[in-house]
Every structure is written in C-alpha cells, then in structure tokens.
ChimeraX commands (.cxc) that place a marker at each C-alpha (Angstrom):
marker #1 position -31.63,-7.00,9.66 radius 0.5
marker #1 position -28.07,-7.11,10.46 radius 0.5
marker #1 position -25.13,-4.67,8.93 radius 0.5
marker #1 position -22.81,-5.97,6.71 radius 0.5
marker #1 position -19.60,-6.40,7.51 radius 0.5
marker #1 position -16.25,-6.07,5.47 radius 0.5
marker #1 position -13.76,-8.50,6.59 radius 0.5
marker #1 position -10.15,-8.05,4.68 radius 0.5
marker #1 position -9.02,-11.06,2.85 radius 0.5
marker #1 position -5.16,-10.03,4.73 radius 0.5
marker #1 position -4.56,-8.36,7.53 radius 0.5
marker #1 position -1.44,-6.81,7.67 radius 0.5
marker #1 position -0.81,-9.21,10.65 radius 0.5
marker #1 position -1.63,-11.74,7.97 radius 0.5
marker #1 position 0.34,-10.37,5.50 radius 0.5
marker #1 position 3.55,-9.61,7.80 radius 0.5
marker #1 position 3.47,-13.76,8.88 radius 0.5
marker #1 position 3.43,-14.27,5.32 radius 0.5
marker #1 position 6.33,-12.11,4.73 radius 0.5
marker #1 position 8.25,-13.32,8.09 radius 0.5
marker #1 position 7.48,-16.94,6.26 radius 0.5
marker #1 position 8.76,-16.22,3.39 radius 0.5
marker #1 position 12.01,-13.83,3.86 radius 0.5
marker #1 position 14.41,-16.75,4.92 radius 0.5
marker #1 position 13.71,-18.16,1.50 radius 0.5
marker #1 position 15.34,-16.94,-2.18 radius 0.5
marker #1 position 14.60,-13.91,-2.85 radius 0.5
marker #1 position 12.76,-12.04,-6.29 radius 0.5
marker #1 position 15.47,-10.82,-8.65 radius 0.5
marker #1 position 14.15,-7.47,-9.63 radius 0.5
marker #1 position 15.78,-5.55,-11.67 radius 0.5
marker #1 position 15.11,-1.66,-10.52 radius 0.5
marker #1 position 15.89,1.70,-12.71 radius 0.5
marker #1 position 15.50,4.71,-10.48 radius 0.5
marker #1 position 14.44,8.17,-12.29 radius 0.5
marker #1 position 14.54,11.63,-10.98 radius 0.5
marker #1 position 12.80,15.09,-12.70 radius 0.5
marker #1 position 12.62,18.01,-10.49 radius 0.5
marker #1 position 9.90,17.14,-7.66 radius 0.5
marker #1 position 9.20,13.28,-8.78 radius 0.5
marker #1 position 10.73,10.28,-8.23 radius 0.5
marker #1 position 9.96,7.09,-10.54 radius 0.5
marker #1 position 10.70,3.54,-9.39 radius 0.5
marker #1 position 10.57,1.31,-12.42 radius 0.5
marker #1 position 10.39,-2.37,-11.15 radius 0.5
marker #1 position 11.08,-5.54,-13.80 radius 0.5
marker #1 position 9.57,-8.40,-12.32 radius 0.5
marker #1 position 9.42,-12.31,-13.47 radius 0.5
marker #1 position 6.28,-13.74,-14.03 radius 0.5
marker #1 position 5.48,-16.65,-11.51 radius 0.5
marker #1 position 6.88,-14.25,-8.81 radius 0.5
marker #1 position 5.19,-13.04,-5.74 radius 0.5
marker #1 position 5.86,-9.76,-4.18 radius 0.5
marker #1 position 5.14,-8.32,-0.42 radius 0.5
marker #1 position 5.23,-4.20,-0.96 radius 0.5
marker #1 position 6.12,-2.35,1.97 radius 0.5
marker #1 position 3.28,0.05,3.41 radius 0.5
marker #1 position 3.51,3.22,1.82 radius 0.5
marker #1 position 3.68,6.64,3.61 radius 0.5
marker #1 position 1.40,8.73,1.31 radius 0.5
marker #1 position -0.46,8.36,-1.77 radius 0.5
marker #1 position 1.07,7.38,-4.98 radius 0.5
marker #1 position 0.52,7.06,-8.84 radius 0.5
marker #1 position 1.11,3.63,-10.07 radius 0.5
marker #1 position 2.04,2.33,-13.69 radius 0.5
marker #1 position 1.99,-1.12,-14.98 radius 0.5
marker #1 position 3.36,-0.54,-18.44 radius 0.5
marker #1 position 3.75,-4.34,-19.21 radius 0.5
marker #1 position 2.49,-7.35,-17.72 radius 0.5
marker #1 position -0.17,-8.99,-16.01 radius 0.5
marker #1 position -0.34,-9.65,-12.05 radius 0.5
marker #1 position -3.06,-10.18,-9.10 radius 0.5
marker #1 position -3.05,-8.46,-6.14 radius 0.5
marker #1 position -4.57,-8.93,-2.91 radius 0.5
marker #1 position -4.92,-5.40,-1.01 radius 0.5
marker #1 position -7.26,-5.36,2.24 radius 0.5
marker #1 position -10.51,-6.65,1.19 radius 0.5
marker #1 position -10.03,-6.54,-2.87 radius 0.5
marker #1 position -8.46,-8.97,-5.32 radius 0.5
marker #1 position -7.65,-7.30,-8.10 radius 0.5
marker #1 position -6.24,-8.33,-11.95 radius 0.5
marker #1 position -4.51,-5.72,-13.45 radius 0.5
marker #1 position -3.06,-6.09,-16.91 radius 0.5
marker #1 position -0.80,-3.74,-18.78 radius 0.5
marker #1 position -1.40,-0.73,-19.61 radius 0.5
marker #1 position -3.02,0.32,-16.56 radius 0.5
marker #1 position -2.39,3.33,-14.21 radius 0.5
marker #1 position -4.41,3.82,-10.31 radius 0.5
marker #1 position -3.43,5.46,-7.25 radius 0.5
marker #1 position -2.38,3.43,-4.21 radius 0.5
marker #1 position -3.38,4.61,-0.96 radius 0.5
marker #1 position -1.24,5.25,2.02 radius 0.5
marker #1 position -0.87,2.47,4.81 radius 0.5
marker #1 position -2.52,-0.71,2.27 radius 0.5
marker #1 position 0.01,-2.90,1.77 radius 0.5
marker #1 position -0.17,-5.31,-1.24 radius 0.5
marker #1 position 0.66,-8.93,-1.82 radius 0.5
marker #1 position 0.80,-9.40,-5.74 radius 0.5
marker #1 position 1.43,-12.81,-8.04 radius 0.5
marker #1 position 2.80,-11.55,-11.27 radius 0.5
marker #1 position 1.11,-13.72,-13.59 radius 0.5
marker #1 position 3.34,-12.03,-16.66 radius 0.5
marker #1 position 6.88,-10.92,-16.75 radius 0.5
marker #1 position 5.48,-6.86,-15.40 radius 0.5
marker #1 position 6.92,-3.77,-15.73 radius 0.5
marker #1 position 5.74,-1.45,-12.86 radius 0.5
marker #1 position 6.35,2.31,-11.97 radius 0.5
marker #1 position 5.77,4.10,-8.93 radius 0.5
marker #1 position 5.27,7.69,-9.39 radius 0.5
marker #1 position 6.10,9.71,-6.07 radius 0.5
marker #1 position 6.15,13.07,-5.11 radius 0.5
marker #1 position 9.79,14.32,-4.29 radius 0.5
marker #1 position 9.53,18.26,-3.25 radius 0.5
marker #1 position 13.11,18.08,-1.76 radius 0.5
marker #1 position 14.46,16.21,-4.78 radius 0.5
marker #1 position 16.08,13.53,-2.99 radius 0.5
marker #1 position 18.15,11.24,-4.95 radius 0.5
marker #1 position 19.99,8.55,-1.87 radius 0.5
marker #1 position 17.75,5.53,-2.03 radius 0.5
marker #1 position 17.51,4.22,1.41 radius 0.5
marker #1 position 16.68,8.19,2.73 radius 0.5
marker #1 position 13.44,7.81,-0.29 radius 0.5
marker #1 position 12.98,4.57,1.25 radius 0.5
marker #1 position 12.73,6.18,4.90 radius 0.5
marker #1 position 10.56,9.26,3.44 radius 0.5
marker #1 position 8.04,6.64,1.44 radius 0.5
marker #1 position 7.90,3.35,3.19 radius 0.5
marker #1 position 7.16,1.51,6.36 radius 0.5
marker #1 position 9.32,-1.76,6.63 radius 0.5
marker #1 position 7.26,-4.36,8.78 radius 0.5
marker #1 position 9.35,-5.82,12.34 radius 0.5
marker #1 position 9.85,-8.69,10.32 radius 0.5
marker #1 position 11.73,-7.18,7.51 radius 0.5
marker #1 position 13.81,-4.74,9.68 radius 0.5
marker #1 position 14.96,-8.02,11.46 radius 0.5
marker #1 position 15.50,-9.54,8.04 radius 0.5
marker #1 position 17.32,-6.48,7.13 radius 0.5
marker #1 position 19.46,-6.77,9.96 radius 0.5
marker #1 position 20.48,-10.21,9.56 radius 0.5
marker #1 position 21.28,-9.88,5.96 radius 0.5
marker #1 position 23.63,-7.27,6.90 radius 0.5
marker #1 position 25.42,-9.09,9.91 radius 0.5
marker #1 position 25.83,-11.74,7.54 radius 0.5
marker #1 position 27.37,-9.45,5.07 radius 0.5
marker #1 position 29.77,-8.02,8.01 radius 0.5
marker #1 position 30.79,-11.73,8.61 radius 0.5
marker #1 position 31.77,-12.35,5.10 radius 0.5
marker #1 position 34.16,-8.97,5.17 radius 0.5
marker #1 position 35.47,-9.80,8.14 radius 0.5
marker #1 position 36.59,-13.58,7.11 radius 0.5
marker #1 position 38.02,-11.70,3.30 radius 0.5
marker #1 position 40.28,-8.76,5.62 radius 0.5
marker link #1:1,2 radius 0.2
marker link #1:2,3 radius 0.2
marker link #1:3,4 radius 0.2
marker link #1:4,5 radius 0.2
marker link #1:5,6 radius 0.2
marker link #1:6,7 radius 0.2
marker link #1:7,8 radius 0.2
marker link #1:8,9 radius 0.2
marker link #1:9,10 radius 0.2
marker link #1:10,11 radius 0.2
marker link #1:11,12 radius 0.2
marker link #1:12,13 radius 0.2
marker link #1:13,14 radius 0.2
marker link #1:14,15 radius 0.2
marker link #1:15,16 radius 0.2
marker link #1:16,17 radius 0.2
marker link #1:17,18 radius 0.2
marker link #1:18,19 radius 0.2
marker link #1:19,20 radius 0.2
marker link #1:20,21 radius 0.2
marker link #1:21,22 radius 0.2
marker link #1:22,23 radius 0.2
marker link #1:23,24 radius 0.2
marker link #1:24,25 radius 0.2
marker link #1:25,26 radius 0.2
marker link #1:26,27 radius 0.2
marker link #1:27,28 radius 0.2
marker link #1:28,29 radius 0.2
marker link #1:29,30 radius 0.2
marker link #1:30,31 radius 0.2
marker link #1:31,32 radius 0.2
marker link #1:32,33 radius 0.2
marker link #1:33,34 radius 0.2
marker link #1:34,35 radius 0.2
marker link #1:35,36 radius 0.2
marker link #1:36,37 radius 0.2
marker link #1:37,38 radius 0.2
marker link #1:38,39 radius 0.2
marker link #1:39,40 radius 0.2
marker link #1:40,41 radius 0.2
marker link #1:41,42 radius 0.2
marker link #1:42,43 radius 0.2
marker link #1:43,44 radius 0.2
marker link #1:44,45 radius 0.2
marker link #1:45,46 radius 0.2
marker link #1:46,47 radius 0.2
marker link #1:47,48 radius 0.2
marker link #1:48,49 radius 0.2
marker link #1:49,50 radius 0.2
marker link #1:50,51 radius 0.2
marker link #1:51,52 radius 0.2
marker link #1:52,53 radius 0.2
marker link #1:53,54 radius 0.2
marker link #1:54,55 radius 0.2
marker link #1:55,56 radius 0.2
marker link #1:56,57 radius 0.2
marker link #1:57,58 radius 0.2
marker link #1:58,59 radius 0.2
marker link #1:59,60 radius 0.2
marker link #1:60,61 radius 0.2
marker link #1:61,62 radius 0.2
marker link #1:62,63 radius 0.2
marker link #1:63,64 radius 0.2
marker link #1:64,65 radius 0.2
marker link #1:65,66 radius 0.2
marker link #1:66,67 radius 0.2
marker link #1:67,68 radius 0.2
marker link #1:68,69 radius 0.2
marker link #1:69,70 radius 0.2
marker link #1:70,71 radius 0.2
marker link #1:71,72 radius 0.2
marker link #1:72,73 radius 0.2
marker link #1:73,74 radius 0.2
marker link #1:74,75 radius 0.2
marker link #1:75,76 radius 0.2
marker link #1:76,77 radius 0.2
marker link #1:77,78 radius 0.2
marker link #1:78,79 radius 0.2
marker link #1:79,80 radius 0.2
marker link #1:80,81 radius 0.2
marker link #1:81,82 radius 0.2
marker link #1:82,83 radius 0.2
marker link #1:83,84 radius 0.2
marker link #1:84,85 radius 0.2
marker link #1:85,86 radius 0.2
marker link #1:86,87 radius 0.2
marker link #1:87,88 radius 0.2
marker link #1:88,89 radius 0.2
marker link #1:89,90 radius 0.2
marker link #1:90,91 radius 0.2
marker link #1:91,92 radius 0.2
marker link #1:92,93 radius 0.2
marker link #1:93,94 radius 0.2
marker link #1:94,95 radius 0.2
marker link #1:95,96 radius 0.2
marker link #1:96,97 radius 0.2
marker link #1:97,98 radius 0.2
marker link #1:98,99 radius 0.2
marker link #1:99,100 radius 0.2
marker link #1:100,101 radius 0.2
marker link #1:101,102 radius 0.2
marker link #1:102,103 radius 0.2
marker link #1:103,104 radius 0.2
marker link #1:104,105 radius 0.2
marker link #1:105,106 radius 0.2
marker link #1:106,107 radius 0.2
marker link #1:107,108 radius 0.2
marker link #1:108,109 radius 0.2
marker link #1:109,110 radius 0.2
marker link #1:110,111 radius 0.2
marker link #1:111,112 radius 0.2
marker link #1:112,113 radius 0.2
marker link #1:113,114 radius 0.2
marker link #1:114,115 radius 0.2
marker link #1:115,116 radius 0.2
marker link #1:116,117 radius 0.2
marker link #1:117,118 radius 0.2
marker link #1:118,119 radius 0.2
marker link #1:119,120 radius 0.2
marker link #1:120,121 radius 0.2
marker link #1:121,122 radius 0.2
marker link #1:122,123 radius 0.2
marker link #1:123,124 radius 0.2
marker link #1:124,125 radius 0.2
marker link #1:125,126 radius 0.2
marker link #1:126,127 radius 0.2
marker link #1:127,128 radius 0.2
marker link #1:128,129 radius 0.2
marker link #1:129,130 radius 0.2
marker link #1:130,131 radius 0.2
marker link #1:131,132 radius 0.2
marker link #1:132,133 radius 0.2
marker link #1:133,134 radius 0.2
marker link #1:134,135 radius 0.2
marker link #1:135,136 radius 0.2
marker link #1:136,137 radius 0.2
marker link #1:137,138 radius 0.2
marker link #1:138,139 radius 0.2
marker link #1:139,140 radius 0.2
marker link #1:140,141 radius 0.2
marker link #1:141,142 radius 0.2
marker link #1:142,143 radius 0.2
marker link #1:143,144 radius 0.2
marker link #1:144,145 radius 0.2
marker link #1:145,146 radius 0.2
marker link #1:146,147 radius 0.2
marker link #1:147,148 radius 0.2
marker link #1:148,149 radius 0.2
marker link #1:149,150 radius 0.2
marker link #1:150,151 radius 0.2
marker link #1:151,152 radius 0.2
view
C-alpha cells in the first residue's frame, strides 16, 4: 500500500513563469478604492470578467470578500469557484492565479495595528513581489524615467 501523495496543480515556480510570461503583455485595468478604520485596511478590487489575475504572496493571513462576481482560482493543489457573496480566509505564502468569469468585486480585509495609510509601505508590510515582478517593476519605471527625461 503506498501513501498518497498531494501534488499542487502550480507551483509557485509554475506560477512565477506564468507571471514572467505574461507581464510584458497589457495589463488588467483594475479599478482599486483603498479604505482605512482604525487598525484595518480594505482593498476593494473591480475586476473585468474574462480577466486573469496573478496575486502576490501574502505575508499573513487575511479575510477575503467577493461581494459581486464570479471567478476560479487555482491555489496550490485546489481549484476553486467562488461566486458572490462569499467571504474565506487566505493563508499566508499561497499565491493565487484566478479567471474572473464575472465582472467581481473583491475586498481584502487586513489587519493594520500601525494604521498605515502610504500604499507601497502596505504593499511592503503585506506582500511578497516574485523576482519577476520586481524586474517588471523596475523596467516599468526606467521606462517612465525615459519618458520625463525626453518631456524636460
């Protein structure tokens, strides 16, 4: 008798080739409203249906919301439909890839103790941003620097 074995469907090796694949392409238009109450911080996330979506790997545990919408998501070894309303708790270092098979409206509920309202320092206290995207990052902003440079 031999054990059984889980195998993920993505590994995040998987999942950061699909991402490096995918990042020189057009990118989602998400529209983003950011909410602050005294120790939370709510990311509200409008995405277009026939989209797909890479999340970064998250830090520490966090309440999810999908207020409207339908969508798919592959996480590890699970491939799950979730349609609106439905609320679950994402565990730290899963990342997801998700098809949003409805226009969706999503929420991320974090914990914000310090009450932190600069973006890209909530970004640094929530997320880890894959080699690939950090080099995406970068070139997105050289390419910005260009443009200034050519308008001075």
């Amino acid at each position: 008798m031999s054990d059984a074995v889980s195998v993920p469907l993505l590994s995040k090796a998987d999942i950061e080739a699909f991402e490096a694949a995918l990042l020189p392409t057009p990118q989602m238009d998400i529209k983003y409203v950011h909410t602050f109450a005294p120790g939370v911080y709510v990311r509200e996330a409008h995405v277009k249906a026939g989209m797909l979506g890479i999340g970064h790997e998250h830090k520490t545990s966090n309440v999810n919301v999908v207020l409207k919408g339908r969508l798919r998501i592959v996480a590890g070894d699970n491939v799950v439909e979730m349609a609106a309303p439905c609320v679950f708790v994402a565990e730290p270092g899963v990342r997801k890839v998700a098809h949003f098979l409805e226009d969706t409206i999503w929420l991320n509920v974090l914990s914000n103790p310090t009450n932190e309202t600069d973006l890209h320092k909530l970004e640094d206290l929530f997320v880890i941003k894959s080699a690939a995207f950090l080099e995406h990052e970068a070139h997105q902003y050289q390419l910005v620097m260009e443009t200034d440079e050519i308008a001075i």
